[in-house]
C-alpha positions as CSV (number, residue, x, y, z in Angstrom):
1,X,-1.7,-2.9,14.6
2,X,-0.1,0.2,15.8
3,X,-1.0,3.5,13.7
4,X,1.7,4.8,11.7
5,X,2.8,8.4,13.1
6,X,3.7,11.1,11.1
7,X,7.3,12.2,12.9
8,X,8.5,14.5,10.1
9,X,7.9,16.3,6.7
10,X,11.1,17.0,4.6
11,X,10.4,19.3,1.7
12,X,12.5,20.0,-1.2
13,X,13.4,24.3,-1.9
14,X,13.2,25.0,-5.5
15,X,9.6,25.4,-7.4
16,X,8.5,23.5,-3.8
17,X,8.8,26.4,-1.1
18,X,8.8,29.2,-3.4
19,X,9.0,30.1,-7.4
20,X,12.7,30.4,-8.1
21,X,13.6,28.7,-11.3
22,X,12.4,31.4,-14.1
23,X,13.3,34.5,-12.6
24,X,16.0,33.3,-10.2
25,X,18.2,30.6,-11.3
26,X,17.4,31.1,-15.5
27,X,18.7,34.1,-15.2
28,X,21.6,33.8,-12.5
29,X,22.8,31.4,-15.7
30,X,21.9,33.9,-18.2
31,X,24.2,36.5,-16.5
32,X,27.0,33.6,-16.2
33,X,27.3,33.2,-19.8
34,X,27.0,37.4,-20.2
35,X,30.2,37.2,-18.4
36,X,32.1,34.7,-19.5
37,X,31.8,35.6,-23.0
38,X,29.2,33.0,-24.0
39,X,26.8,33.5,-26.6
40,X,23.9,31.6,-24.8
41,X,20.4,32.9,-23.4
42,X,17.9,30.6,-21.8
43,X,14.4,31.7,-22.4
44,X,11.6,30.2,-20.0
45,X,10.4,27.6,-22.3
46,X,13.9,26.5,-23.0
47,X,14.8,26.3,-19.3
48,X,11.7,24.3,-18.3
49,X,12.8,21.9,-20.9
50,X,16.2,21.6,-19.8
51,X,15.0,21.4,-15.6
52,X,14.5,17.5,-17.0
53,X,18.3,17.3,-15.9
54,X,18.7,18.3,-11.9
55,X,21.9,19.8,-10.4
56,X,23.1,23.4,-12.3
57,X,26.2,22.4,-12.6
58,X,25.5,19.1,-14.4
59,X,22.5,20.7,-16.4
60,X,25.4,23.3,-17.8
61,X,28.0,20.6,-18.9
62,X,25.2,18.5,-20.8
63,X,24.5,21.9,-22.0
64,X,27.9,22.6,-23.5
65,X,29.2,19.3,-24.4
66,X,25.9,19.1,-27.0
67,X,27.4,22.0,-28.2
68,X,30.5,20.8,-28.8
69,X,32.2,23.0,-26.6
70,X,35.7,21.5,-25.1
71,X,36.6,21.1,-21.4
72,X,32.8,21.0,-21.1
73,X,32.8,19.9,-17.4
74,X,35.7,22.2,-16.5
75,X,33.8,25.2,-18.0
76,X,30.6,24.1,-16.6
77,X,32.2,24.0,-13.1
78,X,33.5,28.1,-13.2
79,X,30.4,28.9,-15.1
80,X,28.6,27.3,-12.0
81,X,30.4,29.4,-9.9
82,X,29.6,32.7,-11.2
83,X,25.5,31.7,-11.7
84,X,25.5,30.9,-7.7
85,X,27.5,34.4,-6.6
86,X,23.9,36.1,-9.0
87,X,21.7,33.6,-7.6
88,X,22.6,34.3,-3.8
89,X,22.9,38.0,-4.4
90,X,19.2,37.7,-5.7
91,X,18.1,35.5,-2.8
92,X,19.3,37.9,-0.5
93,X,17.9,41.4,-2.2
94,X,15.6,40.4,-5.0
95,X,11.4,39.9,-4.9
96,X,11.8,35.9,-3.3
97,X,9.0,35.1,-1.3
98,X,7.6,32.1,0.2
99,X,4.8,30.3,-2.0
100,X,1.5,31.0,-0.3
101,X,0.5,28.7,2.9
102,X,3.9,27.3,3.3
103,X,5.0,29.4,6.2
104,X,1.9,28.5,7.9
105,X,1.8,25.0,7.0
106,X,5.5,24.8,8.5
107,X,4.3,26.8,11.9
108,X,1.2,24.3,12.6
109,X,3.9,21.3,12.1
110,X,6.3,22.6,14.5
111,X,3.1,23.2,16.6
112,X,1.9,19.6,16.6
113,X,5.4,18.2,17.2
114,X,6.2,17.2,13.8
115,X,10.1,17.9,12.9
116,X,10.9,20.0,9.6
117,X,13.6,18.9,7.3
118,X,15.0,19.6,3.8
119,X,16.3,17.8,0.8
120,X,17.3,19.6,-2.0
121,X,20.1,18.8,-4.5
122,X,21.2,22.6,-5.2
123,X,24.4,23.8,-3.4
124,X,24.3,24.7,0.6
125,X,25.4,28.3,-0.1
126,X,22.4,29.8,-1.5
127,X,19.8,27.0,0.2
128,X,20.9,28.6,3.7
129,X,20.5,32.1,2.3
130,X,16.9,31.1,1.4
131,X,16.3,29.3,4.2
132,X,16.8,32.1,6.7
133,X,15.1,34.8,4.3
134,X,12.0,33.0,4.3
135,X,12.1,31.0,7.0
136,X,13.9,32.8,10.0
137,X,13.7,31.4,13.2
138,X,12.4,28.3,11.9
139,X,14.8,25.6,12.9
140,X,15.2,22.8,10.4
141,X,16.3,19.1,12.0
142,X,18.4,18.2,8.8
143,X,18.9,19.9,6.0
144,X,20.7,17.7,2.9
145,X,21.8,19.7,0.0
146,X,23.2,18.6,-3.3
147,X,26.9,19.7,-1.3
148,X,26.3,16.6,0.6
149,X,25.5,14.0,-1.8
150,X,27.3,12.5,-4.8
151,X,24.3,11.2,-6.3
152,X,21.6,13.8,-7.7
153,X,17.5,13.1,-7.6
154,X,16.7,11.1,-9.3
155,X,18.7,9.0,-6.8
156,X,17.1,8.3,-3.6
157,X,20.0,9.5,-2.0
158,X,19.7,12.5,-0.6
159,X,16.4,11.3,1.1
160,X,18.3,8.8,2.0
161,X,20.6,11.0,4.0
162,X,17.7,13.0,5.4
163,X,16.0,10.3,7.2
164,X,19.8,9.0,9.0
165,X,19.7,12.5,10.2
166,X,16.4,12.4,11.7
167,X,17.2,8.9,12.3
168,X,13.9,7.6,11.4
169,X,12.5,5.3,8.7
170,X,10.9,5.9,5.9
171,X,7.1,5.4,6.9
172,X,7.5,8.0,9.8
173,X,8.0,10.7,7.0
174,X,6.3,12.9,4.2
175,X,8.2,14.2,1.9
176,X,7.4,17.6,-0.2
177,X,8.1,17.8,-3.8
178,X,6.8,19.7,-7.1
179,X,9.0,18.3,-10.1
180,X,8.9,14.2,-11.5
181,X,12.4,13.6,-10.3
182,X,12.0,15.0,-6.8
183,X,9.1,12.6,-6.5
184,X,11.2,9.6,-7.9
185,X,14.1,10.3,-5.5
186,X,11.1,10.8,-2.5
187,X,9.1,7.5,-3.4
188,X,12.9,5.5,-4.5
189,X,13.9,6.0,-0.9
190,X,10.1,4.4,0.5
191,X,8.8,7.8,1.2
192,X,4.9,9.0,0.9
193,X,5.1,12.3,-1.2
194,X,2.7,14.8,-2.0
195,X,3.4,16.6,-5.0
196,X,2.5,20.8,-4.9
197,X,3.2,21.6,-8.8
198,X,5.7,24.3,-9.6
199,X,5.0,26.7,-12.7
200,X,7.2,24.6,-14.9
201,X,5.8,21.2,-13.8
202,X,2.1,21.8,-13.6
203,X,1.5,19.5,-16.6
204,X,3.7,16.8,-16.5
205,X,3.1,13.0,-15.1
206,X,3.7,12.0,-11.7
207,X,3.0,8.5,-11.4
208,X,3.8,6.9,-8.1
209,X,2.7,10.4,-5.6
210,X,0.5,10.0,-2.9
211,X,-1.4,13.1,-3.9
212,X,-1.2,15.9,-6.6
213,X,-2.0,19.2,-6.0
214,X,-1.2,22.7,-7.3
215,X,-0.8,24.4,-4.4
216,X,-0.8,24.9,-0.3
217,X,-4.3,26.9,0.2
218,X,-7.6,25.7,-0.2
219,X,-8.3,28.3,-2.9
220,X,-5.7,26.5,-5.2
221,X,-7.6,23.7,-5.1
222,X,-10.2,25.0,-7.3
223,X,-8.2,25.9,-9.8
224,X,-7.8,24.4,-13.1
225,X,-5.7,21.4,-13.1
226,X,-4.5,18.7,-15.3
227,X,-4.2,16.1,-12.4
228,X,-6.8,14.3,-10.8
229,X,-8.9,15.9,-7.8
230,X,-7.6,15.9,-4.5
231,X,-8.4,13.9,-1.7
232,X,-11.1,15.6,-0.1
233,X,-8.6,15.7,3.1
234,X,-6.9,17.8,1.0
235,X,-9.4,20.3,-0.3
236,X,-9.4,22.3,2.6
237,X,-5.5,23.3,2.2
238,X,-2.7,21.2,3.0
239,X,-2.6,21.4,7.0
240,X,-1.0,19.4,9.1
241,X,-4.3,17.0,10.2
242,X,-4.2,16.9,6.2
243,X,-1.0,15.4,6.5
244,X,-1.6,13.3,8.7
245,X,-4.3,11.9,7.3
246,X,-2.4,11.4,3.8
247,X,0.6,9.8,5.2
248,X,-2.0,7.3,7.8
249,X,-3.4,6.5,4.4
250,X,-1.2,6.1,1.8
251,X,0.6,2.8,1.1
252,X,4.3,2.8,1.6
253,X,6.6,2.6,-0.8
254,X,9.4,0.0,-0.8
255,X,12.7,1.3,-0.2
256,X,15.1,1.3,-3.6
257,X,18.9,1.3,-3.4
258,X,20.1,2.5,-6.6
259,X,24.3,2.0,-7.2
């Protein structure tokens, strides 16, 4: 039996290559509501709470209509607006950088020939922004944002998307996530996907991933942590021969179309 190859990794961007949910995008939405007039301020508790529903814009109009506010979705969409102008602004200028071993971890991949993708659900205007901050010069082979989808993680489909435009299967691929519906939406679309937890998800389950670990650098790995221990592949830092040897070991996951 041929030995599975590892052709590509395809990483999701938020809490996954760097920190941005507490100080970025809580309080992008906190000036949004500032402005418009709104009496609401997420604090970092509440907002880890309400990351259980992906896609800003959706995560506001759940938001508001609970509230009873009318025209929720309509509101939702303008407040949307607003909280991504703040959010790119900070992207560009604020304190954003990578999380530690990722830039590394992406340099020894291109190295050994394995292509770099992304697949994130938040909008394409501030995910290029990032990308090019912290990545510049590092050329992506697809890059599927929430602008390109109509169906939001948990759905498979923006994975989905990722592997036409590499035009690979499943199996060839690793995908990259730190949050329980990133890896539903990996492992729904047959994927093998290691979990590096974020700060808000470092506690919660994540049945069905190949590996969970809380973050890129061997030093992490010692570090007190609610999951189980790495494999020992993985207790050097995740590296691309640990990759490698993750996705030649893990059992593929079956492929599920959701409608």
């Amino acid at each position: 039996m041929t030995a599975r190859r590892l052709r590509a990794v395809i990483f999701d961007v938020d809490g996954t290559l760097a920190e941005t949910e507490r100080d970025g995008h809580r309080r992008a939405f906190n000036l949004a509501f500032r402005d418009h007039g709104l009496p609401y301020e997420w604090g970092v508790e509440e907002y880890g709470e309400l990351l259980a529903v992906t896609g800003g814009r959706r995560r506001l109009a759940g938001y508001l209509a609970e509230r009873g506010l009318p025209h929720a979705d309509g509101l939702a969409q303008v407040l949307h607006r607003t909280k991504t102008a703040y959010y790119t602004d900070w992207l560009r200028d604020g304190p954003i950088v990578a999380r530690p071993g990722v830039p590394e971890l992406m340099a020894g991949l291109r190295e050994g020939g394995v292509r770099l993708a992304v697949a994130t659900t938040g909008r394409r205007q501030w995910v290029s922004v990032l990308l090019e901050r912290l990545f510049h010069g590092i050329a992506f082979a697809a890059t599927v944002t929430g602008d390109d989808v109509t169906r939001l993680k948990p759905h498979p489909e923006v994975y989905d998307r990722a592997l036409r435009e590499l035009r690979i299967e499943a199996p060839d691929a690793v995908a990259v996530e730190d949050s329980p519906p990133g890896l539903a939406a990996a492992t729904a679309a047959g994927l093998t996907c290691l979990v590096v937890t974020s700060a808000y998800h470092r506690d919660m389950p994540f049945p069905g991933a190949a590996a969970v670990v809380p973050g890129y650098l061997a030093r992490d790995m010692a570090d007190p942590h609610p999951h189980p221990r790495p494999p020992d592949a993985l207790t050097a830092g995740i590296t691309v021969d640990a990759l490698r040897n993750l996705h030649a070991t893990t059992p593929t996951h079956p492929s599920i179309r959701r409608s």
